[in-house]
N, C-alpha and C positions, 0 to 999 in steps of 0.2 A: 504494500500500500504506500500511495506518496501521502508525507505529511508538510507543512508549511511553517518553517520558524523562522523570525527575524527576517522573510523574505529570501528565504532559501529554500529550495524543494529538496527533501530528501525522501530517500525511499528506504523505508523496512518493511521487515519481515514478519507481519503480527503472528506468524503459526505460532510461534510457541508465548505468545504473550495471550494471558487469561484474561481477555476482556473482548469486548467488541471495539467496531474500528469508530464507532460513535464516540464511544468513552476515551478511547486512546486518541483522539483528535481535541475531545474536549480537554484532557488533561494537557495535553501541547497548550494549547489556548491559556490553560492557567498556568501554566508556567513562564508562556510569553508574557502575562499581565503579572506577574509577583504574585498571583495570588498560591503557588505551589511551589515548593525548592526539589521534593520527591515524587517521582510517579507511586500511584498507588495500583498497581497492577502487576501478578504472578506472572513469572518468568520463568518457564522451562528449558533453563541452563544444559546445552548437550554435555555429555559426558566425555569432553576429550580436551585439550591443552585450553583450545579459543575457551570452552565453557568455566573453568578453573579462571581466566586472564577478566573474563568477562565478571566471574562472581568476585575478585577482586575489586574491578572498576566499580562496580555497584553497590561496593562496600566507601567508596569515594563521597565524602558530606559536599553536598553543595556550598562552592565556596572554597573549597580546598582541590590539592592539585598532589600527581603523585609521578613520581617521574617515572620512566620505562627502568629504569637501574632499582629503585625501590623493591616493582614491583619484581622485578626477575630473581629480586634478592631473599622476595617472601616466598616466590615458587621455586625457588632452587633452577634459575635458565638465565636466560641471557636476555639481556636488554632487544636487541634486534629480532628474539623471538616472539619478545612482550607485542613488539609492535607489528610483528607480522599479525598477531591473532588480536591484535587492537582493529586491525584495517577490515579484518575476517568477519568482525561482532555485526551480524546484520541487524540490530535492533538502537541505531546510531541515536543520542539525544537521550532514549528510556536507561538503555545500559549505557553510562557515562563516558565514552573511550574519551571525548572533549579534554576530561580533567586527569588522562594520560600526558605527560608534558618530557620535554628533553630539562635536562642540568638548566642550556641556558636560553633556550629559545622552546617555541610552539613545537617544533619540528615539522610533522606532516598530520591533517588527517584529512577522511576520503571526501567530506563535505568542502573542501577547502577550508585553507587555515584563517581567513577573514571571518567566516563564520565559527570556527575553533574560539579565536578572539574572540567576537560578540559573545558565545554562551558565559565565557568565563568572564568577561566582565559583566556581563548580566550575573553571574549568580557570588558576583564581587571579588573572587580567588586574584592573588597577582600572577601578571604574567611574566615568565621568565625571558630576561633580558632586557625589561623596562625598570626603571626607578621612578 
């Protein structure tokens, strides 16, 4: 399904998210207005490397930011593998990959990294490499 944030069309994957595409649009909607920092909707996380990377990122508070070296260091891998299974996560925005960050910059994600930007200063995190 496409969804619409800050004027960005992205496309996920609602199969394994437990809700309808009503609710999951309406919760975009209140996250575009402040009125939500977390989606409130089960996620059937696959059972292989990306699903692990992912139930990390979703372990991520709005506002805060975790960098690929973090999380490789919580799953016992490597940074460049975090971010292969960051780019993987088809549920972009609900499962957070956004507040996956490099040491000192954005680095890459699949939305483009202008929209990367916006969500995280929408949900107020610093970005790395700005002061």
């Amino acid at each position: 399904m496409r969804i619409q944030v800050f004027g960005h069309e992205r496309e996920i994957d609602d199969s394994p998210i437990d809700a309808d595409r009503a609710t999951i649009r309406e919760q975009v909607r209140e996250y575009e207005a402040d009125e939500r920092q977390e989606f409130d909707v089960d996620v059937a996380y696959p059972d292989d490397f990306t699903g692990r990377v992912m139930r990390a990122m979703a372990e991520i508070p709005a506002g805060d930011t975790r960098t690929y070296g973090e999380i490789a260091s919580e799953l016992e891998t490597s940074p460049i593998a975090v971010g292969q299974a960051c780019g993987r996560n088809p549920i972009p925005v609900i499962v957070p990959c956004h507040r996956v960050v490099g040491v000192d910059s954005l680095v890459g994600y699949a939305g483009g990294l202008d929209l990367k930007q916006r969500l995280l200063e929408h949900e107020g995190a610093a970005i790395p490499g700005e002061r």
